[in-house]
N, CA, C and O atoms as a Maestro MAE file, in Angstrom:
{
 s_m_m2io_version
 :::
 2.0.0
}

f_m_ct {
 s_m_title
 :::
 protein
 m_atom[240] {
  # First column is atom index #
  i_m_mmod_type
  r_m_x_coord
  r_m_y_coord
  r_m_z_coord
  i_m_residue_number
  s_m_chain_name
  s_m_pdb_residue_name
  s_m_pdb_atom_name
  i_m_atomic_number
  :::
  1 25 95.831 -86.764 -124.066 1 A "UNK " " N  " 7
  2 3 95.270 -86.835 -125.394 1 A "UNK " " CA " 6
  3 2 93.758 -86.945 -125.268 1 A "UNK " " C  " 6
  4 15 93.207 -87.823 -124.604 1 A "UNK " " O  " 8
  5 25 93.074 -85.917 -126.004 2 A "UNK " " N  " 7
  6 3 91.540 -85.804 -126.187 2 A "UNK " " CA " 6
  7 2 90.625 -87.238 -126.859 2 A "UNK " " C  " 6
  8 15 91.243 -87.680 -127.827 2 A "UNK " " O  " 8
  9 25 89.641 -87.844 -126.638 3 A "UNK " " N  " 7
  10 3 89.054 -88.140 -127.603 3 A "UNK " " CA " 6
  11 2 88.247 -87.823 -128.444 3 A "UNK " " C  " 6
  12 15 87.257 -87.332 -127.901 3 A "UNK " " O  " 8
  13 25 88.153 -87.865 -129.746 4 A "UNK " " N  " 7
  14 3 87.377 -87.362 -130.802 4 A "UNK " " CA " 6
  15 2 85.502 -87.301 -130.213 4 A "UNK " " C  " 6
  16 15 85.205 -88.350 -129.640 4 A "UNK " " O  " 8
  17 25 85.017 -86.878 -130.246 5 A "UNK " " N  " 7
  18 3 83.681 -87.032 -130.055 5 A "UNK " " CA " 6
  19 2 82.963 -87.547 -131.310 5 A "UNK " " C  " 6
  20 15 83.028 -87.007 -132.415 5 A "UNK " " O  " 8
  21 25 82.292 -88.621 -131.018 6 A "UNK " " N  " 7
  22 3 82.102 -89.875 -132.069 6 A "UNK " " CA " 6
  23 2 81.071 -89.000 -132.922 6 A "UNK " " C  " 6
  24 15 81.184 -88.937 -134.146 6 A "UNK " " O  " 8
  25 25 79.977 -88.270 -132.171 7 A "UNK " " N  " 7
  26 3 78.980 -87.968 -133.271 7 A "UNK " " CA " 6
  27 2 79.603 -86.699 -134.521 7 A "UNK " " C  " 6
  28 15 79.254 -86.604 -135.697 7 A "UNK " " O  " 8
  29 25 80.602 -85.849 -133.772 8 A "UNK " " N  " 7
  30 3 81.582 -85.500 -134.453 8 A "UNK " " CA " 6
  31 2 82.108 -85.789 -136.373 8 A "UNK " " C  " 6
  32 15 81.958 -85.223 -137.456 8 A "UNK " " O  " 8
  33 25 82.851 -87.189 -135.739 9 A "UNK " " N  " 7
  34 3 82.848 -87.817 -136.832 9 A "UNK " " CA " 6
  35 2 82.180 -88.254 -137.850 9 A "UNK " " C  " 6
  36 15 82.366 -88.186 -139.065 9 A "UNK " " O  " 8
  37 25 80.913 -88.977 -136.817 10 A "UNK " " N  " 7
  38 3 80.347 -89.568 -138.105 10 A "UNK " " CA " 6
  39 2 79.506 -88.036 -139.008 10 A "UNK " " C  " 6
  40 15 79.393 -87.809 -140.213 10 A "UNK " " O  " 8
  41 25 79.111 -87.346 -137.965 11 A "UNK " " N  " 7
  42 3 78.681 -85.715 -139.115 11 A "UNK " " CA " 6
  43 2 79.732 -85.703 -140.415 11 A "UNK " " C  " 6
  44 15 79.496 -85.400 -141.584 11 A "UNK " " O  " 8
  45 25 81.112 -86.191 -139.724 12 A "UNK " " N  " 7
  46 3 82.256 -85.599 -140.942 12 A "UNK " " CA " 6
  47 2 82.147 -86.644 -141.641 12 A "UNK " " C  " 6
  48 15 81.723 -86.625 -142.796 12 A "UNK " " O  " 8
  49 25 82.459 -87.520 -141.124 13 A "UNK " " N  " 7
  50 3 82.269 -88.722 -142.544 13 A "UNK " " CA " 6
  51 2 80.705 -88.530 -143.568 13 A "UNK " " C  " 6
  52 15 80.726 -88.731 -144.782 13 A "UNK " " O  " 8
  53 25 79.452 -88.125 -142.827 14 A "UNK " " N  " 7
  54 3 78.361 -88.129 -143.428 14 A "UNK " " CA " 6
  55 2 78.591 -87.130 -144.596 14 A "UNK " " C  " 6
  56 15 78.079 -87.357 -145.692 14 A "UNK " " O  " 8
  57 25 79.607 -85.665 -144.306 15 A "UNK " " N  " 7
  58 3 79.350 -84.733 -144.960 15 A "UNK " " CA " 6
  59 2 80.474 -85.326 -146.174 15 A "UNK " " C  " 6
  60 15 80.138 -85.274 -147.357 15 A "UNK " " O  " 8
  61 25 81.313 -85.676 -145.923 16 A "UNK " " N  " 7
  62 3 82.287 -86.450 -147.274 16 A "UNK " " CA " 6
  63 2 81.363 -87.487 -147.888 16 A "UNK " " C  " 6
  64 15 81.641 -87.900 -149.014 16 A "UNK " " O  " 8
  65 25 80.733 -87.756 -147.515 17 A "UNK " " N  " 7
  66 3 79.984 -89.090 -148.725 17 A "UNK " " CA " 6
  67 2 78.642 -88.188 -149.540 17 A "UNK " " C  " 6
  68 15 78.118 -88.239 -150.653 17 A "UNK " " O  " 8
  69 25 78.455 -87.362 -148.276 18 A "UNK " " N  " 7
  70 3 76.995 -86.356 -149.535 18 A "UNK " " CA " 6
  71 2 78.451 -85.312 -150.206 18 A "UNK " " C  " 6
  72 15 78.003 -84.698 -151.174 18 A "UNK " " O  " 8
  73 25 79.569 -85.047 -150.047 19 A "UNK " " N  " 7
  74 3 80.097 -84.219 -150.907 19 A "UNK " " CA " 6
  75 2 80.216 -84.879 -152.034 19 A "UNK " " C  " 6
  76 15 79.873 -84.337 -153.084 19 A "UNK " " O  " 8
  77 25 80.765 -86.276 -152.013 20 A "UNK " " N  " 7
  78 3 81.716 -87.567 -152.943 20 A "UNK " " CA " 6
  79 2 80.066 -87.313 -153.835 20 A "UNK " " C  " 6
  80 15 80.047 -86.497 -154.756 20 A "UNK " " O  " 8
  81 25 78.944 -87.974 -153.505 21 A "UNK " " N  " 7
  82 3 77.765 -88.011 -154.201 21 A "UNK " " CA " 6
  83 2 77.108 -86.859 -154.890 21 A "UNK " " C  " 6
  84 15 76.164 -87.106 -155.640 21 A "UNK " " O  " 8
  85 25 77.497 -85.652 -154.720 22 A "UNK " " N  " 7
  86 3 77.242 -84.348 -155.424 22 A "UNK " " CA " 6
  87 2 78.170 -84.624 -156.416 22 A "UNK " " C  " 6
  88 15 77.781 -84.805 -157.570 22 A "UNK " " O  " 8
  89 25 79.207 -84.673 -156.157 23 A "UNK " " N  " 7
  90 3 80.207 -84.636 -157.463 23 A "UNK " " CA " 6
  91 2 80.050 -86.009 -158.196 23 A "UNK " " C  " 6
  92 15 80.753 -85.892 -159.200 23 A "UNK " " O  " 8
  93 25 79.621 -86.945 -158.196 24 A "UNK " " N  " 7
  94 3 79.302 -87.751 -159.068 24 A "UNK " " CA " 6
  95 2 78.152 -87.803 -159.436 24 A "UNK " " C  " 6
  96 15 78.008 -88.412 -160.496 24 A "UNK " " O  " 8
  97 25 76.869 -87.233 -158.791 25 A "UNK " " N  " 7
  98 3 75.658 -86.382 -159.974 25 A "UNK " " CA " 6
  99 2 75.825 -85.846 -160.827 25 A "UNK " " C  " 6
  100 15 75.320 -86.050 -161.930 25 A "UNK " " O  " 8
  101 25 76.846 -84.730 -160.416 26 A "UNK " " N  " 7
  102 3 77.408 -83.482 -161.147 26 A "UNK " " CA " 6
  103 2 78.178 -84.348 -162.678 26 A "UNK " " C  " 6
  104 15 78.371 -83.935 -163.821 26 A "UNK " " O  " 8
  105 25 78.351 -85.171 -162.268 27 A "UNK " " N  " 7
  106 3 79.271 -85.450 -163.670 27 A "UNK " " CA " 6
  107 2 77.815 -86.078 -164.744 27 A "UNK " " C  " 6
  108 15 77.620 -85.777 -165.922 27 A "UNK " " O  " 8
  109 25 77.155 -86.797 -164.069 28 A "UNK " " N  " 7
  110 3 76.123 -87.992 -164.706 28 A "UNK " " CA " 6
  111 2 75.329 -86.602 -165.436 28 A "UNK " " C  " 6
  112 15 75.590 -86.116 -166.536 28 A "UNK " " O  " 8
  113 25 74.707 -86.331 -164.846 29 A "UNK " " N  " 7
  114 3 73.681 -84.863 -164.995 29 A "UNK " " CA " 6
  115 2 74.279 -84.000 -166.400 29 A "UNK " " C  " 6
  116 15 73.481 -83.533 -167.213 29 A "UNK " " O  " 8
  117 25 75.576 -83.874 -166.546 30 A "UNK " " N  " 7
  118 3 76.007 -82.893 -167.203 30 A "UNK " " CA " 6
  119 2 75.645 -83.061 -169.028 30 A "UNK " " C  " 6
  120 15 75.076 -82.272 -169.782 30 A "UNK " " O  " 8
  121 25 76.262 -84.459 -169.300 31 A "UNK " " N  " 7
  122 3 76.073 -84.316 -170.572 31 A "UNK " " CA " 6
  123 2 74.328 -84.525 -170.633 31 A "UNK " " C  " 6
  124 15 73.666 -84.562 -171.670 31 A "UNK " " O  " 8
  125 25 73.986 -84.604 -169.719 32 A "UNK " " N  " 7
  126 3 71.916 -84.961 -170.253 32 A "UNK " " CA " 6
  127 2 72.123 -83.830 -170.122 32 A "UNK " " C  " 6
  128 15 71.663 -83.673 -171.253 32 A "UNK " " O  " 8
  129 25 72.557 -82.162 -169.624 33 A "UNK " " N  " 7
  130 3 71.941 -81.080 -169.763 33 A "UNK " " CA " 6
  131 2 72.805 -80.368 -171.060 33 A "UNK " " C  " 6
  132 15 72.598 -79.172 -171.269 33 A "UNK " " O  " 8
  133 25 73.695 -81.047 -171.860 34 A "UNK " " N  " 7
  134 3 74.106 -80.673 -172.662 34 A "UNK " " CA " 6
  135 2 73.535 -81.106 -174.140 34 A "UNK " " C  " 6
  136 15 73.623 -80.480 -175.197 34 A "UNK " " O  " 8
  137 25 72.909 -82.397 -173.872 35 A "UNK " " N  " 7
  138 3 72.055 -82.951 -175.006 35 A "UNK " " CA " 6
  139 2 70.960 -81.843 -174.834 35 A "UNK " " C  " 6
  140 15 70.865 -80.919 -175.642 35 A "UNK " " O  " 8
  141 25 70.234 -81.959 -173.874 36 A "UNK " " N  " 7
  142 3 69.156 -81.483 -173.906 36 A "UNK " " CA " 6
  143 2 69.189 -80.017 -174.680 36 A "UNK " " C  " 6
  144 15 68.316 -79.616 -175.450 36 A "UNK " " O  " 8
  145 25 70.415 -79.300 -174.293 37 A "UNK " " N  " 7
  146 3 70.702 -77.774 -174.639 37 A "UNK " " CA " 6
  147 2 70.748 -77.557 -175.878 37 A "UNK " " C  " 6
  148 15 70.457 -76.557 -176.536 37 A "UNK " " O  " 8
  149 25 71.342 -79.096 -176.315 38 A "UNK " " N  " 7
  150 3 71.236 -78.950 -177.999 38 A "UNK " " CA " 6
  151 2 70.278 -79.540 -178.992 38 A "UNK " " C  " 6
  152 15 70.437 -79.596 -180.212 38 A "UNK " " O  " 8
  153 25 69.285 -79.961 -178.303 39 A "UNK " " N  " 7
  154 3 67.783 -80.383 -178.294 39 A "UNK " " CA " 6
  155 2 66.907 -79.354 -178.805 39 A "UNK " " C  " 6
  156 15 66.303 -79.399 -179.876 39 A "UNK " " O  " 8
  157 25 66.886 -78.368 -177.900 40 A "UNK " " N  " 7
  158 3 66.049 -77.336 -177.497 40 A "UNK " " CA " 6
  159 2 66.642 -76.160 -178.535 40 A "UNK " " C  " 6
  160 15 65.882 -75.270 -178.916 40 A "UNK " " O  " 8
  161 25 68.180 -76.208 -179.017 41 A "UNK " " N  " 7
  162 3 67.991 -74.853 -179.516 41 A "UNK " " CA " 6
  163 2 68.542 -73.666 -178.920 41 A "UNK " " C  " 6
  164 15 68.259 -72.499 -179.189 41 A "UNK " " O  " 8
  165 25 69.837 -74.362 -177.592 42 A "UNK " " N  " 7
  166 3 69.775 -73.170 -176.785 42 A "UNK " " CA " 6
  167 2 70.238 -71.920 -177.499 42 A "UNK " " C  " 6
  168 15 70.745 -72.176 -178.591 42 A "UNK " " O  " 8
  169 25 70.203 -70.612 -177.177 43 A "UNK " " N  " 7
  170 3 70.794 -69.963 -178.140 43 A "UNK " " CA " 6
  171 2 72.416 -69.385 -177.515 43 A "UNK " " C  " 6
  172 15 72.807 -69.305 -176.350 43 A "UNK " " O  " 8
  173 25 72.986 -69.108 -178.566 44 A "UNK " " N  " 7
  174 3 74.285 -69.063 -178.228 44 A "UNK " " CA " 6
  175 2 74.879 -68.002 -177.134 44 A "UNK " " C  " 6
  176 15 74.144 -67.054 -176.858 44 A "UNK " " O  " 8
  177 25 75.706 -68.058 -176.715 45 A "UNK " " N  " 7
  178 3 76.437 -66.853 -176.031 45 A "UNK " " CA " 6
  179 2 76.724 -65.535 -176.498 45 A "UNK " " C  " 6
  180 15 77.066 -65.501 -177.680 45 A "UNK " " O  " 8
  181 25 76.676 -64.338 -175.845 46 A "UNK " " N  " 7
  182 3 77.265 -63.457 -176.757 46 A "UNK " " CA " 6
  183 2 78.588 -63.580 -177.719 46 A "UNK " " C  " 6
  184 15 79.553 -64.186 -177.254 46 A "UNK " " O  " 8
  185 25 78.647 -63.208 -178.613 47 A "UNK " " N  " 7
  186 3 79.961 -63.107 -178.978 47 A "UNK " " CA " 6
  187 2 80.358 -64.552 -179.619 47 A "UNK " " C  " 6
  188 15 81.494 -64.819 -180.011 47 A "UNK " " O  " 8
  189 25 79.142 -65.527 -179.670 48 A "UNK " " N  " 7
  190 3 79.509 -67.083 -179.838 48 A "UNK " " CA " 6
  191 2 78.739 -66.811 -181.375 48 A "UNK " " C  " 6
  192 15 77.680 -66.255 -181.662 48 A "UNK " " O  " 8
  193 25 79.737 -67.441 -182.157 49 A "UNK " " N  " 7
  194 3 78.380 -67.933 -183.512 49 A "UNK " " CA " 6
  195 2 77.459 -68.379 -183.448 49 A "UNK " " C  " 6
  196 15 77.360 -69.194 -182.530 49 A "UNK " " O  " 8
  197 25 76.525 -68.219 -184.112 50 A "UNK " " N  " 7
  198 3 74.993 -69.510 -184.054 50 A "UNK " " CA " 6
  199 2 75.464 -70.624 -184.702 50 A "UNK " " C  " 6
  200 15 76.585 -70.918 -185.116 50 A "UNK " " O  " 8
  201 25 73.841 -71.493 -184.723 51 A "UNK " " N  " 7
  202 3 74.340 -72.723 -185.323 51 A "UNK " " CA " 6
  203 2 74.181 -72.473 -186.625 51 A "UNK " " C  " 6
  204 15 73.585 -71.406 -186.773 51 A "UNK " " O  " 8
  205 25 74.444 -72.973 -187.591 52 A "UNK " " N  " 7
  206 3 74.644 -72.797 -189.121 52 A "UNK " " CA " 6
  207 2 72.969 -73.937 -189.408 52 A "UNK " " C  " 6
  208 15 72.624 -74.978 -188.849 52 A "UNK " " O  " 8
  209 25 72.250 -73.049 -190.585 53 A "UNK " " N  " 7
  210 3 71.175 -73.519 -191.087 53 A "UNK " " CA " 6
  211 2 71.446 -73.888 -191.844 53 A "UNK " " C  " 6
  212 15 72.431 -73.532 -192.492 53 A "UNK " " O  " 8
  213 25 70.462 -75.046 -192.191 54 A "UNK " " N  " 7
  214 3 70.959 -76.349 -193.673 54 A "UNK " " CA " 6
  215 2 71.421 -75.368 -194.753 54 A "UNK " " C  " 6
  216 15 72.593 -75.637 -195.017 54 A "UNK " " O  " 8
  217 25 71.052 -74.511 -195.363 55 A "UNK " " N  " 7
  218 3 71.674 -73.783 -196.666 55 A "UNK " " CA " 6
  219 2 73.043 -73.452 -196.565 55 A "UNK " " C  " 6
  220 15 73.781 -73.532 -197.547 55 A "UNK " " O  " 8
  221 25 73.564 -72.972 -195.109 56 A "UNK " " N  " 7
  222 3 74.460 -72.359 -195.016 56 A "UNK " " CA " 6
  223 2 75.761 -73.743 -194.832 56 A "UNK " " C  " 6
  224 15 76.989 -73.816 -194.836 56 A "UNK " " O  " 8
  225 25 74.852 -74.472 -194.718 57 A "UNK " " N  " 7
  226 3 75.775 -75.747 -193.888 57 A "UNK " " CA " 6
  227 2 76.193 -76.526 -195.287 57 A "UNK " " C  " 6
  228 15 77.159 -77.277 -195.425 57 A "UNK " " O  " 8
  229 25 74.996 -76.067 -196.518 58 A "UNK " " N  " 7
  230 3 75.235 -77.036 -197.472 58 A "UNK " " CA " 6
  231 2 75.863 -75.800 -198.970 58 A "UNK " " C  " 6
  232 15 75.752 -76.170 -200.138 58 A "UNK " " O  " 8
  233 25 76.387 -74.602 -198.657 59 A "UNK " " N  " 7
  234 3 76.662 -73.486 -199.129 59 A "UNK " " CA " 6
  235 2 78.564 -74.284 -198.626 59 A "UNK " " C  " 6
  236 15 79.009 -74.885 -197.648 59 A "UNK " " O  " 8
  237 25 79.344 -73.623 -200.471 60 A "UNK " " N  " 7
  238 3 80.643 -74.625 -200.346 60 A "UNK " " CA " 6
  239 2 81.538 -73.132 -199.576 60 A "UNK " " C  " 6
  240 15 82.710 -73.235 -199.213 60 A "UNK " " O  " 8
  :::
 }
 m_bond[239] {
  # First column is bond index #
  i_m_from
  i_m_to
  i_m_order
  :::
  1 1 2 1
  2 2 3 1
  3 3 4 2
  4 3 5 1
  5 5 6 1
  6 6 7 1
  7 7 8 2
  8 7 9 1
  9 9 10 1
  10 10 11 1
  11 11 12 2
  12 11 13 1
  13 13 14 1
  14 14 15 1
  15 15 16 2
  16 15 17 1
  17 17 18 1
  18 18 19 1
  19 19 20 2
  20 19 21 1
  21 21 22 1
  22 22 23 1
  23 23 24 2
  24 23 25 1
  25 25 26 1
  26 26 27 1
  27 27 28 2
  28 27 29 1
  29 29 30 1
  30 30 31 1
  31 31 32 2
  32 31 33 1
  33 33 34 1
  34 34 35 1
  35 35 36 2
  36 35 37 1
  37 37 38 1
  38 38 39 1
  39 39 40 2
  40 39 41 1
  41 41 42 1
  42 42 43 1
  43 43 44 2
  44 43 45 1
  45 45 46 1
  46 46 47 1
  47 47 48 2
  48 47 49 1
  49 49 50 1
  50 50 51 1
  51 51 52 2
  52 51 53 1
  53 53 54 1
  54 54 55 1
  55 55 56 2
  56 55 57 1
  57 57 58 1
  58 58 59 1
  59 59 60 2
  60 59 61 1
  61 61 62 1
  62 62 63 1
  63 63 64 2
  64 63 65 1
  65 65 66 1
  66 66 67 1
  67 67 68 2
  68 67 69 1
  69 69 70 1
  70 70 71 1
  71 71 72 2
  72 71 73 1
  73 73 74 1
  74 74 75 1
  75 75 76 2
  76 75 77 1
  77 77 78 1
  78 78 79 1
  79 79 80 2
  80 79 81 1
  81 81 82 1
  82 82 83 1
  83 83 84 2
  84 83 85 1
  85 85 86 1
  86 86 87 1
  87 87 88 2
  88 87 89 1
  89 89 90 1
  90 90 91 1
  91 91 92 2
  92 91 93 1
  93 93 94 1
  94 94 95 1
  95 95 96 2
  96 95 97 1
  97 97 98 1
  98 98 99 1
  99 99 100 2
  100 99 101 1
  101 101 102 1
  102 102 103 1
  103 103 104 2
  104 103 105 1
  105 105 106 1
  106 106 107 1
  107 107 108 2
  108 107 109 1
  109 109 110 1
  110 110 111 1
  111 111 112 2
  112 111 113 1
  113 113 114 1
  114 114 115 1
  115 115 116 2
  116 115 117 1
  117 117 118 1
  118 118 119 1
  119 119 120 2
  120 119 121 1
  121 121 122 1
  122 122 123 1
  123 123 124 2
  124 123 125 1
  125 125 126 1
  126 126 127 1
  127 127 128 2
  128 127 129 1
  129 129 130 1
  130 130 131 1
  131 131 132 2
  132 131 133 1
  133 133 134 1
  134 134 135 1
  135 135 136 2
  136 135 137 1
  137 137 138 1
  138 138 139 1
  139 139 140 2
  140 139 141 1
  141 141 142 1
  142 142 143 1
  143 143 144 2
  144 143 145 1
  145 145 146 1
  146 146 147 1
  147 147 148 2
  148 147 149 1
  149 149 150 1
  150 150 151 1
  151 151 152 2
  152 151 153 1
  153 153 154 1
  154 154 155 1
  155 155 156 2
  156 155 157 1
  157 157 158 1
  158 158 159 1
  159 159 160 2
  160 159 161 1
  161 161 162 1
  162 162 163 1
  163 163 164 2
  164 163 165 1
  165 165 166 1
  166 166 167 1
  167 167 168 2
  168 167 169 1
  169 169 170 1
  170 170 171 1
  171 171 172 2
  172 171 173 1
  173 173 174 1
  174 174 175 1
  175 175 176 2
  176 175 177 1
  177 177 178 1
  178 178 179 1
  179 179 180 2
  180 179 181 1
  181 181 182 1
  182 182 183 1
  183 183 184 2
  184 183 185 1
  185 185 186 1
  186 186 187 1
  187 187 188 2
  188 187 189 1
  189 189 190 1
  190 190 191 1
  191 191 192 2
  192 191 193 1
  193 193 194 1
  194 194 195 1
  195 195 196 2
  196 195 197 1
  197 197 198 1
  198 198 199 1
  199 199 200 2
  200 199 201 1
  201 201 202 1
  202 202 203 1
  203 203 204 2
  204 203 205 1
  205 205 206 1
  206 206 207 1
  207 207 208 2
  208 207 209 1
  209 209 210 1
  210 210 211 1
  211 211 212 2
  212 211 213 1
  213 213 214 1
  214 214 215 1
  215 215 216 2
  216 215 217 1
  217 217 218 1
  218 218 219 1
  219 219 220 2
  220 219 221 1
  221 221 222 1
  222 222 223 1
  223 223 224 2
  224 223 225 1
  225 225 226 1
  226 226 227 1
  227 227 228 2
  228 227 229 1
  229 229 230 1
  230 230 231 1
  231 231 232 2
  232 231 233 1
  233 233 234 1
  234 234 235 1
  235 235 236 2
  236 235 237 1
  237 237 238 1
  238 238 239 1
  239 239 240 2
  :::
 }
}
């Protein structure tokens, strides 16, 4: 039976804790870039409605 080569590991363990920490940026980050998107005005997708302007919003 082989032994693991230690620096090996700890590379692998290093690369699971910067993976684990991307994906929990990824979550924090998201709704601030979704406020922000709706901050700014982003404009819509093709094929997506716009946003509705006060007349239209206040039109029965």
């Amino acid at each position: 039976m082989t032994s693991a080569d230690p620096l090996a590991m700890d590379l692998a363990g290093l690369a699971a804790a910067i993976e684990r920490a991307e994906g929990d940026l990824a979550l924090a980050e998201e709704p601030a870039r979704f406020a922000a998107a709706l901050e700014a005005g982003a404009p819509p997708e093709s094929g997506a409605p716009g946003p509705a302007t006060a007349s239209e919003a206040a039109a029965p």
